[in-house]
Structure formats: structure tokens, C-alpha cells
N, C-alpha and C positions, 0 to 999 in steps of 0.2 A: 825473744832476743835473736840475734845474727846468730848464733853460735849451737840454738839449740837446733836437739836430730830428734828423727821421731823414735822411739824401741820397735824390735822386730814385733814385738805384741802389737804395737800399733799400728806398722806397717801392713801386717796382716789381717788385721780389721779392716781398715781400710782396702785392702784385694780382694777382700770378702775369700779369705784364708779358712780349710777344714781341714784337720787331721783325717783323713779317711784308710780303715784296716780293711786292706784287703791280700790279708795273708800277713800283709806286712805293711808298717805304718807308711804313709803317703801323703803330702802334702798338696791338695788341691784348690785352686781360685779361680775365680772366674776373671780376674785381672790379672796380668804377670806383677809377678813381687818384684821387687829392686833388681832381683841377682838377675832375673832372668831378662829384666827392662834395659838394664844396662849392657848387654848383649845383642840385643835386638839395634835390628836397621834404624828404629824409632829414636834411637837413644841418640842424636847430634847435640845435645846441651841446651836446650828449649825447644816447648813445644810448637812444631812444626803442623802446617796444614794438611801433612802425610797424617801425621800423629791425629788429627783433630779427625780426620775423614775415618780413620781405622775404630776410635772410640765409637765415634755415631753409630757406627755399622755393627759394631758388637752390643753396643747400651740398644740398639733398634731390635738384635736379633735376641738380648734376654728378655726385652719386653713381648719381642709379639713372636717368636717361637720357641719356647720353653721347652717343647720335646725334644728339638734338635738340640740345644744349644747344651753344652758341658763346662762343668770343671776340667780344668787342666793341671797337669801335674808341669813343674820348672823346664822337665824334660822336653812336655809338649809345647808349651810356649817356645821353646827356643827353636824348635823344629816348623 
């Protein structure tokens, strides 16, 4: 329906969302979540050829370089 949103559970799944403790809990994804999507230069209200060029290049660098490539915490995404 028009009206339905996804829950932040699902949102997170889909970022491919982890609780990581390191000293202190932390939330890391290999996608930006909402909070942090909606801050970003990305964010003009459809997806944009900027937008589409930036995924390739991250979906290309989890696939084929795994040792570089990290989670990010909301902080890092927006930096």
C-alpha cells in the first residue's frame, strides 16, 4: 500500500546493519541507513546518476576488495 514504511529492523537489514562492541555499542553498515542517506549530497528525492555511479563503485569494491572495504559507523557515512 501507498502508505506503508519499512521498521528500522527492516531498514537495517536491508544496510546490512551490525551492532558492533567495541567498548561501547556501535552501529555499523556497509550502506548508509536513512538518517545518515538523508544528509548526504545523494539525498535530491530520486535516484540520481550520481547516486547510481557511487553504488556501482561500492557494490564493485565489496565484491572484489574485501580487505579494504569496511563497515561504517552513521558518523562515517556522513563524513
Amino acid at each position: 500500500f501507498w502508505d506503508d514504511q519499512l521498521t528500522s529492523d527492516e531498514e537495517d537489514l536491508i544496510c546490512g546493519c551490525y551492532e558492533v562492541w567495541t567498548g561501547e555499542v556501535h552501529f555499523k553498515s556497509w550502506w548508509p541507513r536513512p538518517i545518515s542517506w538523508k544528509s548526504s549530497g545523494f539525498n535530491c528525492g530520486y535516484w540520481s546518476n550520481d547516486a547510481e555511479d557511487w553504488f556501482q563503485q561500492r557494490l564493485n569494491a565489496i565484491r572484489h576488495s574485501s580487505d579494504s572495504i569496511q563497515l561504517l559507523t552513521n558518523n562515517q557515512w556522513r563524513s
